[in-house]
N, C-alpha and C positions, 0 to 999 in steps of 0.2 A: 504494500500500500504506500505511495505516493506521499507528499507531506501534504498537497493539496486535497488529496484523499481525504487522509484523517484529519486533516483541518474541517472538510464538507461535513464529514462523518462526526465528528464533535457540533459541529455548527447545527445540522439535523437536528439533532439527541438532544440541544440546548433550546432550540427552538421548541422541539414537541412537548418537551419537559415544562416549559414555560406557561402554555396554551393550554396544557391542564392543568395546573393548577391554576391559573387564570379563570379554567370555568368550574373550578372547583373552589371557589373560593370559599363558601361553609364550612367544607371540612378540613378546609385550610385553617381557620379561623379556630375552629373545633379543636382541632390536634394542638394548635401555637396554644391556647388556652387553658387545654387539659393538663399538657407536660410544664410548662410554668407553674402550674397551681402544683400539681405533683412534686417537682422538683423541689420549691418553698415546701413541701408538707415531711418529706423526707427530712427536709434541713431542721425544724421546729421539730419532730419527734426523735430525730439522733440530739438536740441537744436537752431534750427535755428527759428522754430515758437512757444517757448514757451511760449511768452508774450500773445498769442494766447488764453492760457488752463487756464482755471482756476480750484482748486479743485473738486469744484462742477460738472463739465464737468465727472468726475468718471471713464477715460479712461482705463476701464477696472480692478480700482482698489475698494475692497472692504472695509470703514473704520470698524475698529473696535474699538469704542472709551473706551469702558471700558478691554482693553486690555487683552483681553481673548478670547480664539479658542473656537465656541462651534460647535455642530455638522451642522448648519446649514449653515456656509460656509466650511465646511468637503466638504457637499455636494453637495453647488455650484459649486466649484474647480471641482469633482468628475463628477458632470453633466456635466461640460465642455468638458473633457477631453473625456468622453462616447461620446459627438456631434461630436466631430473631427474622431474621433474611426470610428465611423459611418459613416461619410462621406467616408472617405479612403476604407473602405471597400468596400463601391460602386464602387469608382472612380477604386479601382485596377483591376473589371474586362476584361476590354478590353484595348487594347492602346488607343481608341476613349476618352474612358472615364479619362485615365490617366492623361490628363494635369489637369483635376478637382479638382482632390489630389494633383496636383505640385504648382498648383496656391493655392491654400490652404495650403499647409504648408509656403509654401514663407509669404504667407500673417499672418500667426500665428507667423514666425520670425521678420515680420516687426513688429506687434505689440509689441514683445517680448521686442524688444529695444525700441521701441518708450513709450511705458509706463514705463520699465527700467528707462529711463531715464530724465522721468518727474514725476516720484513717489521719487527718490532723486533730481527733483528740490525744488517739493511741500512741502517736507516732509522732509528736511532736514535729520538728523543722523536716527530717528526709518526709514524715506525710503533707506537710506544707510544701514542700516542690515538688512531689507527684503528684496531690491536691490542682494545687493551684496555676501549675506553669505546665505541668504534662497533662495527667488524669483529664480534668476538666475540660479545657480547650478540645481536645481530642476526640472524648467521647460525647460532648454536645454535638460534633461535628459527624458524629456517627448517626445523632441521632435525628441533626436536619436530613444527611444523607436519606437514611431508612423512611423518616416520613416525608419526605418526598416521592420515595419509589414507592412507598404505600400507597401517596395518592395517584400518581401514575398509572400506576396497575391499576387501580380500580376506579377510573377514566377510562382507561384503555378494555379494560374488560366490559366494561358498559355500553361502548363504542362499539366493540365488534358484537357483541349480542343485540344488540341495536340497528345495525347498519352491516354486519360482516365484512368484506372482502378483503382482498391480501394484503394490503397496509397495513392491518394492524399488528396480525402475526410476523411481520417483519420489524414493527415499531416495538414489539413487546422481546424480542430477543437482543436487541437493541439496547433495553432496557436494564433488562438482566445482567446482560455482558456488564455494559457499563458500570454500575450498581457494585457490582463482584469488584470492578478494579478499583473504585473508589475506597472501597472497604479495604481492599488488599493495602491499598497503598496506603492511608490512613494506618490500620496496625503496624504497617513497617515503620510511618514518621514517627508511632508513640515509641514503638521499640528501641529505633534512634535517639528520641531524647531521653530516655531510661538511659542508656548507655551515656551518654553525655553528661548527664546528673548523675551518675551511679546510685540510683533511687535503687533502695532496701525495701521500696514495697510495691505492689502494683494492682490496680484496680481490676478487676475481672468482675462485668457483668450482662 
């Protein structure tokens, strides 16, 4: 593939990507609202019951005591990310199925905060630079990622149940493709700044 190729081929993706959530804008609106309110409910209930957690409890966090990224929480992180993937794609086929993925991503923002913010109680400074300069950034950006291709998917599934023909089934693997390297690529940036920070802890959720 060409550079103007994959210039067209990113430009496509960016476009169709756009146009639905453009006419999706409710459950645009729906998901930006859910995961916000979650996220804050997370943060308010880790610091309200944290006498509660102890380290050991592992809420979602993985130690890494000799301070080093190896590939086998790469691919923790990376399996997690592919289960949620998975889910959503189910959940975006029908509106039946939609609130499955809405409660699931809500519920991946509550944890988001909620271990946020008991990985800097535990863990003092190394959880404040996983927290706040890795963790965070990272995994919010997974989670525009994902609901984004949530709502995608289920534009695109409505579209072709609606109207069919081969556009879609070509826009929907397109989709996917895309979707996978965002994600891929994203676990590699966190992994990178893990190693950079030699961060002793890591968020898996």
């Amino acid at each position: 593939m060409t550079n103007k190729n994959k210039n067209r081929f990113f430009k496509d993706i960016f476009e169709f990507v756009l146009d639905c959530v453009k006419a999706c804008r409710i459950k645009t609106i729906i998901i930006l609202v859910l995961m916000v309110i979650a996220l804050i409910t997370g943060i308010i209930v880790a610091v309200r019951t944290k006498d509660s957690y102890s380290i050991s409890d592992s809420f979602g966090v993985v130690d890494i005591s000799s301070n080093s990224v190896n590939s086998s929480t790469f691919f923790t992180r990376l399996l997690s990310m592919l289960l949620v993937f998975a889910i959503l794609l189910g959940s975006s086929y029908n509106n039946y199925t939609f609130a499955i993925g809405l409660i699931f991503l809500g519920y991946r923002a509550y944890l988001l905060g909620l271990n946020l913010c008991l990985m800097i109680v535990f863990y003092g400074f190394s959880g404040v630079v996983v927290s706040v300069i890795v963790a965070f950034p990272c995994q919010l950006l997974t989670l525009v990622v994902l609901s984004i291709f949530f709502i995608t998917m289920s534009r695109t599934f409505c579209d072709q149940r609606n109207f069919g023909g081969c556009r879609m089934p070509k826009q929907k693997t397109k989709i996917i493709v895309s979707t996978l390297i965002c994600l891929l690529l994203l676990c590699l940036l966190e992994t990178i700044l893990l190693a950079l920070f030699s961060a002793k802890v890591i968020l898996v959720i």
